[in-house]
Each structure stands twice: as structure tokens, then as C-alpha cells.
MOPAC internal coordinates of N, CA, C and O (Angstrom, degrees):
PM7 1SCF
backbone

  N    0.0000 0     0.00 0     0.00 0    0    0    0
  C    1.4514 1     0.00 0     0.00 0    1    0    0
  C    1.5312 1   111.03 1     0.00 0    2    1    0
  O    1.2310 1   124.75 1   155.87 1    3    2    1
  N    1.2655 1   108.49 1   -24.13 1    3    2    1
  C    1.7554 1   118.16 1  -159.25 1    5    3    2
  C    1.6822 1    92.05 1   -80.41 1    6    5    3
  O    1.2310 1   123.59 1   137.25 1    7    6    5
  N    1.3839 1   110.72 1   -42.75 1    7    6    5
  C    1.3045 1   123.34 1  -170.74 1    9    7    6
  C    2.0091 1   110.73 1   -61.38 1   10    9    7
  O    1.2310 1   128.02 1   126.39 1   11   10    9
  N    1.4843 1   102.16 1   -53.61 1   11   10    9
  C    1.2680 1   100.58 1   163.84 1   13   11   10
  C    1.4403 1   142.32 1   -52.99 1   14   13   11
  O    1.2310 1   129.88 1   144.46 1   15   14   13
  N    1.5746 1    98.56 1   -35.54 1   15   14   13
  C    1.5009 1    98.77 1   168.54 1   17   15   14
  C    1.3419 1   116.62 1   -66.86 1   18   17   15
  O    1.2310 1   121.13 1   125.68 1   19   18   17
  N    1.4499 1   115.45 1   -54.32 1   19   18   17
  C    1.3009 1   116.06 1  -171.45 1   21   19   18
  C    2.1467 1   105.76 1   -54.15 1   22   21   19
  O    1.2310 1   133.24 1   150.32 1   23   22   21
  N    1.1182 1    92.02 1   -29.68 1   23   22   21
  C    1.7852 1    85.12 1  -175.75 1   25   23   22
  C    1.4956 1   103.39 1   -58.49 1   26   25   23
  O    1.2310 1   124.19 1   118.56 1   27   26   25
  N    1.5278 1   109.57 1   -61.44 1   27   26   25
  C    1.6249 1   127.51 1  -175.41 1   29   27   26
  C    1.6813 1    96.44 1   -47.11 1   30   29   27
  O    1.2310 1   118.89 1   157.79 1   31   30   29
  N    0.8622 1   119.71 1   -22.21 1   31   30   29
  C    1.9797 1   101.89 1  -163.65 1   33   31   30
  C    1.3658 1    76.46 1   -95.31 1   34   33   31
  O    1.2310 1   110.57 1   114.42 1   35   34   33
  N    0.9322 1   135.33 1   -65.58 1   35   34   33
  C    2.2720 1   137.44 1  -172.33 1   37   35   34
  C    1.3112 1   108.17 1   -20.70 1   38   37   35
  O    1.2310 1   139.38 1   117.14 1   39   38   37
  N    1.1849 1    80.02 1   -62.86 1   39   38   37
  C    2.6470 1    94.46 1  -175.62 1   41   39   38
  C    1.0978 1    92.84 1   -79.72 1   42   41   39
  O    1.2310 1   100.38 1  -152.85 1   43   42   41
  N    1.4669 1   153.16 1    27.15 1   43   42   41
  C    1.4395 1   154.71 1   143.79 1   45   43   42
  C    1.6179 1   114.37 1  -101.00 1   46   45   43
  O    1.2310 1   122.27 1   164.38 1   47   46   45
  N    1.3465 1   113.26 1   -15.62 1   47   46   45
  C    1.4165 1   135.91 1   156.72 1   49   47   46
  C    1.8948 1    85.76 1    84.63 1   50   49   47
  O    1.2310 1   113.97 1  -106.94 1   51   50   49
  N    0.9639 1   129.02 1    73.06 1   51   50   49
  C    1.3064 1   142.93 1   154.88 1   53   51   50
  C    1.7540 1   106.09 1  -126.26 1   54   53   51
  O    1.2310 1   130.33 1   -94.44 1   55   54   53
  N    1.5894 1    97.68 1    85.56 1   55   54   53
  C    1.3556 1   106.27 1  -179.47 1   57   55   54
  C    1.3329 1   105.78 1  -135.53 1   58   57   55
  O    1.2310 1   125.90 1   -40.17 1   59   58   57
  N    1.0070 1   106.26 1   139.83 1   59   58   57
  C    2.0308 1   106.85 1  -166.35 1   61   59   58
  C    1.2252 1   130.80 1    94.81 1   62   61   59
  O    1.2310 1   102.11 1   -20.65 1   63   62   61
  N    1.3382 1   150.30 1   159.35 1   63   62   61
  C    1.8454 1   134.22 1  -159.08 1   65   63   62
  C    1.8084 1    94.37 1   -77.44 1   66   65   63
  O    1.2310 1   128.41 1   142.73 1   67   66   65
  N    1.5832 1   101.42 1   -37.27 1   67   66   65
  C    1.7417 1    93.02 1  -167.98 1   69   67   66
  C    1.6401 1   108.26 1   -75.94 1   70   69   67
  O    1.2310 1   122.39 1   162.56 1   71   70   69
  N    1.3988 1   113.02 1   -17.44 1   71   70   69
  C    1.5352 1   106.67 1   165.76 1   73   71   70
  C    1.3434 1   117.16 1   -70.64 1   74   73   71
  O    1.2310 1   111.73 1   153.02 1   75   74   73
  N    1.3930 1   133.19 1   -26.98 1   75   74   73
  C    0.9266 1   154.28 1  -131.32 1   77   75   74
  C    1.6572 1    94.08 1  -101.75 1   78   77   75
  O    1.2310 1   130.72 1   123.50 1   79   78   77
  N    1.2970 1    96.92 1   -56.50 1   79   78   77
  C    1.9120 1   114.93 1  -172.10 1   81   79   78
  C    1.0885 1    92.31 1   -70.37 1   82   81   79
  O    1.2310 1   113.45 1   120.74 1   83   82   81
  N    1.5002 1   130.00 1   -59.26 1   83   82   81
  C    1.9125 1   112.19 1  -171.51 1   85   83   82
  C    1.7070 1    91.34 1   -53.61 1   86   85   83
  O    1.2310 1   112.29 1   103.51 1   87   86   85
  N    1.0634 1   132.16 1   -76.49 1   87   86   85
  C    1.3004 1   109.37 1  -158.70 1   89   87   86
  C    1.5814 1   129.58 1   -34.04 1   90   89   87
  O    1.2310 1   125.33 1   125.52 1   91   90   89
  N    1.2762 1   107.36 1   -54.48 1   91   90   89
  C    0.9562 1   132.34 1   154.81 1   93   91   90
  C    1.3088 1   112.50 1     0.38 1   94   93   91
  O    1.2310 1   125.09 1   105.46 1   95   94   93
  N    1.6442 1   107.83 1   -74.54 1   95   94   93
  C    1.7440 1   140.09 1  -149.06 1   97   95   94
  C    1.8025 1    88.36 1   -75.60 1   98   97   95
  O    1.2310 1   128.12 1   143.01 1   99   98   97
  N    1.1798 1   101.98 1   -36.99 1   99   98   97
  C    1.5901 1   108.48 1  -146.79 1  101   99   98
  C    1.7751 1    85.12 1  -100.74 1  102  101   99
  O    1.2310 1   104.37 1   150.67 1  103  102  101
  N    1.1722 1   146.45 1   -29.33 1  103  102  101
  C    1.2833 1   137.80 1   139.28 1  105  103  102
  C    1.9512 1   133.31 1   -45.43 1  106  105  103
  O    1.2310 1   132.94 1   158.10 1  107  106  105
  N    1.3884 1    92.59 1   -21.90 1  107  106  105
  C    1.7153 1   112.40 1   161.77 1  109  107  106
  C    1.4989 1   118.98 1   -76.26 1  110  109  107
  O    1.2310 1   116.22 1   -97.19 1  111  110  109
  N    1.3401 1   124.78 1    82.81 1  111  110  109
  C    1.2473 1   103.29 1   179.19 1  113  111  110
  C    1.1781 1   141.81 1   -70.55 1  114  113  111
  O    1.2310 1   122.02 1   156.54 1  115  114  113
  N    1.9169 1   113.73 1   -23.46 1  115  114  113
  C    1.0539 1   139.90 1   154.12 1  117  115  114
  C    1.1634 1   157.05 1   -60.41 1  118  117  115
  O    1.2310 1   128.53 1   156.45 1  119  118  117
  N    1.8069 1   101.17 1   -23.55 1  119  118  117
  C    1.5518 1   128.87 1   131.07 1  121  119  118
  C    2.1978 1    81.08 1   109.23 1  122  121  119
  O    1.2310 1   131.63 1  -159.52 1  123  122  121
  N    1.1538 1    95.16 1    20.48 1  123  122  121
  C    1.8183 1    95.76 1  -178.29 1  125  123  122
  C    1.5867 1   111.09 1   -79.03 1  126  125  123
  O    1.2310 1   130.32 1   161.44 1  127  126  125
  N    1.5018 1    97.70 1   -18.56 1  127  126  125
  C    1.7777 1    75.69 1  -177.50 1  129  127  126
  C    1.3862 1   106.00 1   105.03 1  130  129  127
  O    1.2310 1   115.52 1   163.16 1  131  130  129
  N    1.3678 1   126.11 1   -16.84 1  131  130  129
  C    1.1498 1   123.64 1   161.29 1  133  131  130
  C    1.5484 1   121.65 1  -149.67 1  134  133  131
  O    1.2310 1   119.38 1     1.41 1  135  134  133
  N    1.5285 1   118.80 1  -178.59 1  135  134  133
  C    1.4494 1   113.89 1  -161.57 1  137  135  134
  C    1.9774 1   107.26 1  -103.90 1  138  137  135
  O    1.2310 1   113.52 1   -48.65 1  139  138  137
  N    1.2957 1   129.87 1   131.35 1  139  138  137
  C    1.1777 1    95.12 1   175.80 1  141  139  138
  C    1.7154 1   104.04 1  -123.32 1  142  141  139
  O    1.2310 1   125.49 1    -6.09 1  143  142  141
  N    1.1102 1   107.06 1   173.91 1  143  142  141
  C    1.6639 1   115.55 1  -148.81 1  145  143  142
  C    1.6159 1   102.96 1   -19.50 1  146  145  143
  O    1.2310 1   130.10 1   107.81 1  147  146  145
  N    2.0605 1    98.13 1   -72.19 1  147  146  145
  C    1.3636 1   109.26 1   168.42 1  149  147  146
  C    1.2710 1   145.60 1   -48.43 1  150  149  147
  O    1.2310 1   120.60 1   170.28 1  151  150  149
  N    1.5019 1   116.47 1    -9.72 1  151  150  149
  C    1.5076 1   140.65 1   158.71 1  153  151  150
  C    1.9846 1    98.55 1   -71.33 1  154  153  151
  O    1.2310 1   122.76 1    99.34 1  155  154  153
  N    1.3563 1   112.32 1   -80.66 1  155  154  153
  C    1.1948 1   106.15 1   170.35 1  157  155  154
  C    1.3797 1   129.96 1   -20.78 1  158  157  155
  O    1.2310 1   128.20 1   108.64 1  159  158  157
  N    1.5926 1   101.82 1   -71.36 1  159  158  157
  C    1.6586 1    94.44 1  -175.52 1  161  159  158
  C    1.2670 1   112.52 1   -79.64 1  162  161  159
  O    1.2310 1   106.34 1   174.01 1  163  162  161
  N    1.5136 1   142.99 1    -5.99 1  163  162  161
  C    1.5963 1   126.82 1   145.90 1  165  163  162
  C    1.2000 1   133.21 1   -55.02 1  166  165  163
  O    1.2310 1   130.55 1   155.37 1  167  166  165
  N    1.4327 1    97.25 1   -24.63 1  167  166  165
  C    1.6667 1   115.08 1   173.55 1  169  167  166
  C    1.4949 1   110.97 1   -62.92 1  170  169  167
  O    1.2310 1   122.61 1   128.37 1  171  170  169
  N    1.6016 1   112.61 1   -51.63 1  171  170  169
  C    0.9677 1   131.23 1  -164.90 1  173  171  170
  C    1.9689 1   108.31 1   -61.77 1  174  173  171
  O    1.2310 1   129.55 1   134.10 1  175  174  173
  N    1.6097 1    99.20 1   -45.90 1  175  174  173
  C    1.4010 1   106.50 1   166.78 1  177  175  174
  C    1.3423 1   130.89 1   -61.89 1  178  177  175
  O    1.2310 1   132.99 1   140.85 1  179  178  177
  N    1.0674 1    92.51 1   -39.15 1  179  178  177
  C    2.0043 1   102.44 1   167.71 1  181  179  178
  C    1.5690 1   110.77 1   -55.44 1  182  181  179
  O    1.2310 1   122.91 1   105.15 1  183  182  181
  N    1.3309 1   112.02 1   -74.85 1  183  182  181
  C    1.3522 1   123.12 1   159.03 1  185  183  182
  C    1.6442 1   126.44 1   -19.54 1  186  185  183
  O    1.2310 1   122.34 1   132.63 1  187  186  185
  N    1.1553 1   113.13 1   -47.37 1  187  186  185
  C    1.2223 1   125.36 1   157.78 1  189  187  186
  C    1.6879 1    97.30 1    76.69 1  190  189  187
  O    1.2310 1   134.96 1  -132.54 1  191  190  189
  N    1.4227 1    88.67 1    47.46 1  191  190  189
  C    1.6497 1   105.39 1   174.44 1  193  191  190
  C    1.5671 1   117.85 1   -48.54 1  194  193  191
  O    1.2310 1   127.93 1   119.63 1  195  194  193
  N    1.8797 1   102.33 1   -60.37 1  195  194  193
  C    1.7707 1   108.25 1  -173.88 1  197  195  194
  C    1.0862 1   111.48 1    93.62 1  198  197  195
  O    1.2310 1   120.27 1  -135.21 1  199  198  197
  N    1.4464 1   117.10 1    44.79 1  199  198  197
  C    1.4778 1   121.85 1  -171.31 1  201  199  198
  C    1.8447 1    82.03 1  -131.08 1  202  201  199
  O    1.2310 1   126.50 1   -49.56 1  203  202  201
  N    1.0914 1   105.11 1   130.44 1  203  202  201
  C    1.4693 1   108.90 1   153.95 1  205  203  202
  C    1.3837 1   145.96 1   -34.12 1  206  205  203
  O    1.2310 1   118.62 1   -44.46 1  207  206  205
  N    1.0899 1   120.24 1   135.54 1  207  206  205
  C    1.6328 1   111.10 1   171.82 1  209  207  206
  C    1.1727 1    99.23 1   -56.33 1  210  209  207
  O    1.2310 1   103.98 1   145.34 1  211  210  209
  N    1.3834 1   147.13 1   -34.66 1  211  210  209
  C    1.8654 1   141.44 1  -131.96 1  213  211  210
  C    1.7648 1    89.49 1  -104.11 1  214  213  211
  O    1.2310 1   124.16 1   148.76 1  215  214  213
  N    1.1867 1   109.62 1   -31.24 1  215  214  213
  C    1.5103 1   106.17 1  -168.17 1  217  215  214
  C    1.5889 1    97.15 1  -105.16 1  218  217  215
  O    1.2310 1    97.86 1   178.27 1  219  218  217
  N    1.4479 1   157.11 1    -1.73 1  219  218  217
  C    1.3204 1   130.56 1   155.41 1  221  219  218
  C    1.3182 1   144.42 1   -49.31 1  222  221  219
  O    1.2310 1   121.39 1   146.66 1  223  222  221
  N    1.2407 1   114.94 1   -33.34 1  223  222  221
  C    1.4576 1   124.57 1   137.33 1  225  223  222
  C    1.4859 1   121.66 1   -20.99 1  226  225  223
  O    1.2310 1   125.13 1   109.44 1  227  226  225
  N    1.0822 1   107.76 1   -70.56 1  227  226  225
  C    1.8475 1   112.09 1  -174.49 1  229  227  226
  C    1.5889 1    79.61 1   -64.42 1  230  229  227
  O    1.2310 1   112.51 1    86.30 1  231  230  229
  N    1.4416 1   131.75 1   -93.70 1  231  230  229
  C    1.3028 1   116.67 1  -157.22 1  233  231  230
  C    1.4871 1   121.64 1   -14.00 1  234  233  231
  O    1.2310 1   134.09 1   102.66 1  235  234  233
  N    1.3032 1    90.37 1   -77.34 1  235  234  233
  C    1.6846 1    90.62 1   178.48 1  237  235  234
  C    1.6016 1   134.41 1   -41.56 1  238  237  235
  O    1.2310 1   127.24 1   154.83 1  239  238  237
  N    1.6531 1   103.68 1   -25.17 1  239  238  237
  C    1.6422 1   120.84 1   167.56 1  241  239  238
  C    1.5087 1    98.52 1   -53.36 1  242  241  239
  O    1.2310 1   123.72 1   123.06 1  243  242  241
  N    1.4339 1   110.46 1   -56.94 1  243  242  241
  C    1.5182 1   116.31 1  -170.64 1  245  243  242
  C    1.8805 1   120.26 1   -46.40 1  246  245  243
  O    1.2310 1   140.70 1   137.51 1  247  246  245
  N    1.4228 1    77.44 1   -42.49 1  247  246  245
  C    1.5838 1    84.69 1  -164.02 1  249  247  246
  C    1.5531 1   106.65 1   -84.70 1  250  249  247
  O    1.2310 1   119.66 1   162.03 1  251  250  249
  N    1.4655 1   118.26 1   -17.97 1  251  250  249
  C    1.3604 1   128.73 1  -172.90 1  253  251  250
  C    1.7053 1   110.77 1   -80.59 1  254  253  251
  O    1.2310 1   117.68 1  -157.96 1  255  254  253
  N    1.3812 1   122.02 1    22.04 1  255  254  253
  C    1.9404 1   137.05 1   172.97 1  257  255  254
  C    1.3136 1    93.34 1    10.34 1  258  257  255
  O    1.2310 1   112.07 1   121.66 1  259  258  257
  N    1.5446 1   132.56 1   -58.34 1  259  258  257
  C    1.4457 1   119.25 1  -136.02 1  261  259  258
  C    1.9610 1   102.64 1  -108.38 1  262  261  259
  O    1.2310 1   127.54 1   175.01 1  263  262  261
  N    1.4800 1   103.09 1    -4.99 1  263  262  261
  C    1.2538 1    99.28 1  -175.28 1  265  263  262
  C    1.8575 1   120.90 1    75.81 1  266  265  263
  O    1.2310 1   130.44 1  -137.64 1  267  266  265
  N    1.4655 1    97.46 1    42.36 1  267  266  265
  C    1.7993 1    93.00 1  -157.94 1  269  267  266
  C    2.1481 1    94.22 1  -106.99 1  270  269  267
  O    1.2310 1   133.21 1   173.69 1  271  270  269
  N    1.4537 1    92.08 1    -6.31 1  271  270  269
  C    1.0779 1    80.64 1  -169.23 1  273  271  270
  C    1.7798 1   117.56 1    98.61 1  274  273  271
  O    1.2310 1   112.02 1   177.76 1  275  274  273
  N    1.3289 1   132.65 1    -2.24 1  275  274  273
  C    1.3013 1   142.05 1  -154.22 1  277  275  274
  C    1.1855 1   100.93 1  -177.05 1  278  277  275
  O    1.2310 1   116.08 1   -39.51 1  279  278  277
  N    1.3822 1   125.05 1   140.49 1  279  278  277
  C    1.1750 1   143.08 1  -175.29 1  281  279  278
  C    1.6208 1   101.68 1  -102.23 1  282  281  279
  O    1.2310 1   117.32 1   -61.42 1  283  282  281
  N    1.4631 1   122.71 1   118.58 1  283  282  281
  C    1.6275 1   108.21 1   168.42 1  285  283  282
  C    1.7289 1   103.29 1  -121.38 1  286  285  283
  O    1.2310 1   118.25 1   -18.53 1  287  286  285
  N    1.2512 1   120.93 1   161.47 1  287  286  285
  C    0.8215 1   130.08 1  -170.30 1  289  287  286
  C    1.6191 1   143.06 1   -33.10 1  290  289  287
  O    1.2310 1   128.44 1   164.89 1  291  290  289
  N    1.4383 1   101.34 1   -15.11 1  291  290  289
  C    1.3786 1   109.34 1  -168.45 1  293  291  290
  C    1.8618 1    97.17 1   -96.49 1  294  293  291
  O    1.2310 1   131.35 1   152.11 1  295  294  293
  N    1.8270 1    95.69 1   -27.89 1  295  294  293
  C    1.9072 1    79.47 1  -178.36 1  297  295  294
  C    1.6542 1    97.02 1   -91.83 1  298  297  295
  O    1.2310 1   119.93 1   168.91 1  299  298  297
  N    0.9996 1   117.75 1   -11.09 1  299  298  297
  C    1.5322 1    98.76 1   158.94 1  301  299  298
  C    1.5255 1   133.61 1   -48.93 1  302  301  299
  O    1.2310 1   124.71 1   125.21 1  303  302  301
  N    1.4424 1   108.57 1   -54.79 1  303  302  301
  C    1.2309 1   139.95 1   142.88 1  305  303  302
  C    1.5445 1   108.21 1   -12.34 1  306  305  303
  O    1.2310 1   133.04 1    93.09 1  307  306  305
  N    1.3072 1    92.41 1   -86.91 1  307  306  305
  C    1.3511 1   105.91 1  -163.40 1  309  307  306
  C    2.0474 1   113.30 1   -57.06 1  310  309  307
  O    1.2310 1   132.20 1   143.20 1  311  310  309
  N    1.5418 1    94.05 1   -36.80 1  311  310  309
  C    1.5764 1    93.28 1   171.88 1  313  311  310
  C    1.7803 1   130.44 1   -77.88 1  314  313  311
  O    1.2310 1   129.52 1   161.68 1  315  314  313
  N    1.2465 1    99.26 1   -18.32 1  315  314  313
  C    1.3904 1    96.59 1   161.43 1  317  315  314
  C    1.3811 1   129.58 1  -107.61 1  318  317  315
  O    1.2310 1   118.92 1   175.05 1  319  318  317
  N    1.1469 1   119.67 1    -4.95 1  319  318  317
  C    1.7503 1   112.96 1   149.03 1  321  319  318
  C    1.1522 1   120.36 1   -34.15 1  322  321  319
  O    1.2310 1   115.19 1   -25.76 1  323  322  321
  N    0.9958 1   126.73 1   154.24 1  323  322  321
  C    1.5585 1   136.76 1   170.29 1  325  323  322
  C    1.4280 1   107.25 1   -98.66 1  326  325  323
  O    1.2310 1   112.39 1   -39.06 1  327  326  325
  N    1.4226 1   131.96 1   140.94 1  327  326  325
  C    1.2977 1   122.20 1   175.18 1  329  327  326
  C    1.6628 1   116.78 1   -56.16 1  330  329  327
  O    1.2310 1   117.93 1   -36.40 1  331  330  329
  N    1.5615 1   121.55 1   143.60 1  331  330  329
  C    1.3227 1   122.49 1  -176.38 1  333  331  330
  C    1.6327 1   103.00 1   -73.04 1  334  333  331
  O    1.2310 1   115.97 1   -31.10 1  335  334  333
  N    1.2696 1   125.26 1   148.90 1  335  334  333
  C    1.4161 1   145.87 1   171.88 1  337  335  334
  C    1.3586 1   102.89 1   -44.11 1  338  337  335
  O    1.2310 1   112.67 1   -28.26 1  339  338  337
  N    1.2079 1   131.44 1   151.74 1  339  338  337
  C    1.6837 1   137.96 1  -178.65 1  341  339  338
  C    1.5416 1    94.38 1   -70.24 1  342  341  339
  O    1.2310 1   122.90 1   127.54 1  343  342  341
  N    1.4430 1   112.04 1   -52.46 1  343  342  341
  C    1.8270 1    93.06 1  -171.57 1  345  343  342
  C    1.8068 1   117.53 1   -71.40 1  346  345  343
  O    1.2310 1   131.15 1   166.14 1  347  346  345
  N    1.2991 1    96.09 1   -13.86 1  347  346  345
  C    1.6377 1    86.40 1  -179.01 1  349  347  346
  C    1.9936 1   109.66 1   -90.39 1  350  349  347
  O    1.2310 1   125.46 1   155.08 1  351  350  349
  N    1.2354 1   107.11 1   -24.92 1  351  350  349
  C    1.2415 1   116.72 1   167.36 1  353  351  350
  C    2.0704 1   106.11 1   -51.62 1  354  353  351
  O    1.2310 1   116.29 1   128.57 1  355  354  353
  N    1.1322 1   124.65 1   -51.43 1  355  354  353
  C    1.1240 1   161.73 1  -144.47 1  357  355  354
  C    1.7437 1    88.22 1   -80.79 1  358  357  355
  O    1.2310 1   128.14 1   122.20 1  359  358  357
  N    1.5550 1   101.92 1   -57.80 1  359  358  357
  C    1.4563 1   115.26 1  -166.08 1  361  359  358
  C    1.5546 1   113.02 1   -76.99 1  362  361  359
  O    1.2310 1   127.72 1   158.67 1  363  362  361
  N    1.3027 1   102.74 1   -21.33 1  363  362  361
  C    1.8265 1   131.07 1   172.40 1  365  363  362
  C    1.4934 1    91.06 1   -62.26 1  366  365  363
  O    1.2310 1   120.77 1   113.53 1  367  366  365
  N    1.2645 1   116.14 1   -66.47 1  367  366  365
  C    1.4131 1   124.71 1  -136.38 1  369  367  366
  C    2.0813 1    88.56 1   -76.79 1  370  369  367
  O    1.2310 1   123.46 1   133.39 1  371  370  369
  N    0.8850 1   110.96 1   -46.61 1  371  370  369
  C    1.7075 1   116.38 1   172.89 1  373  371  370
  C    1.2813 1   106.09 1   -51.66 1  374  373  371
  O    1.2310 1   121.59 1   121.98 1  375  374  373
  N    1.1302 1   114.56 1   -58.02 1  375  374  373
  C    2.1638 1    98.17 1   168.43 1  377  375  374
  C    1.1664 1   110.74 1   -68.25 1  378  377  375
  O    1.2310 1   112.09 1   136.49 1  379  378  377
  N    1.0658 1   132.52 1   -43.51 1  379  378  377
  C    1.3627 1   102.14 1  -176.16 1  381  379  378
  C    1.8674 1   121.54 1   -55.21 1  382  381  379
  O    1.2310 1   126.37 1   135.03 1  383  382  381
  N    1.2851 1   105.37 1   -44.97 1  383  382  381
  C    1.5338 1   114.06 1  -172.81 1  385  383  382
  C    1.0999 1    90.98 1   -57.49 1  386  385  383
  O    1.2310 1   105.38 1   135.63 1  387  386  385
  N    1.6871 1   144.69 1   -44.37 1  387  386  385
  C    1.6065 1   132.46 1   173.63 1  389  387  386
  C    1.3562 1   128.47 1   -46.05 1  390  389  387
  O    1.2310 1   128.04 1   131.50 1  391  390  389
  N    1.3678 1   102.12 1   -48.50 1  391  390  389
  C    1.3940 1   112.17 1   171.47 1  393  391  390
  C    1.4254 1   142.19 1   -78.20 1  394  393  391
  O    1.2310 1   131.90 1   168.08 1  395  394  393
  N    1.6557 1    94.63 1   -11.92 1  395  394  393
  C    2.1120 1   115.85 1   172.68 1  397  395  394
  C    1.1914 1    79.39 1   -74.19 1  398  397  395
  O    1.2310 1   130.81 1   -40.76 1  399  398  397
  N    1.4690 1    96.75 1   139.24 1  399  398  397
  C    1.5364 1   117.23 1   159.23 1  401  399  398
  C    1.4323 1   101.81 1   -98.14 1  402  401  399
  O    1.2310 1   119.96 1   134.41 1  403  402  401
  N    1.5026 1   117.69 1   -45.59 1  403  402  401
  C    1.6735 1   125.85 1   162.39 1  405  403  402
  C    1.3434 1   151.54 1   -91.67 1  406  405  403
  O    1.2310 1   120.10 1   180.00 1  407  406  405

């Protein structure tokens, strides 16, 4: 399911964190800063994702990391990224050890 959304938001051209945040913003109807179930799955209908009514629930479990009940921006974030490539993970991990002083 995780896989589909993220495709459906792509061919909607929400690619990148600042594509990501307008959607985001424009998936907020309430302007709170975060998504809640019924924000989500209207979003999801607009979007014209193709995910079921029976399965939004679990989605939203997915996307909800902290268990708050509301999705805010960073596990949004965080759930539709794609994992980074082993060498760029790799290339992360080399700056950082440059830049710890501790």
C-alpha cells in the first residue's frame, strides 16, 4: 500500500520535500500542521490513490510513527521517502565522522 501511495503522489508531481510540503499543506484542511484520519483519507480520495476504504486505517497506522493519533509532517516525510542507496547512505555516514568532533 505504502508503495502505491508514494507512486500516485510522484505522477501527481509531488517529488522532493518542497513538493512534498505543498501537498502536505493542501492535504491539511485545517491549517493545524497535521493530518487527521479523515483529512488523510479525503486526501487520499482526491488523490485518487486506489487504496480502499477497508484498508485506510492500517495506512494511516503506518504513517502515524509515534502513535499520536495524527500524522504531522515529519512522519509524513519520513514515510514516503524512499530508502537512500547504500553508497549514498555510506557517503552520509563519511561526513558525518568528519564533522563529530565527539
Amino acid at each position: 500500500m505504502m508503495a502505491l501511495f508514494r507512486d500516485r503522489l510522484k505522477s501527481r508531481g509531488a517529488r522532493g520535500i518542497i513538493g512534498l510540503q505543498r501537498t502536505f499543506k493542501i492535504m491539511d484542511d485545517d491549517s493545524s500542521r497535521s493530518l487527521s484520519l479523515y483529512e488523510f483519507t479525503k486526501a487520499c480520495r482526491d488523490y485518487k490513490i486506489g487504496i480502499a476504504d477497508e484498508h485506510m486505517h492500517t495506512l494511516f497506522k503506518a504513517f502515524d510513527r509515534n502513535n499520536d493519533g495524527v500524522i504531522n509532517f515529519d512522519e509524513f516525510l519520513r514515510s514516503i521517502r524512499d530508502e537512500l542507496p547504500k553508497a549514498r547512505m555510506e557517503l552520509i555516514k563519511q561526513a558525518f565522522q568528519k564533522l563529530d568532533r565527539d
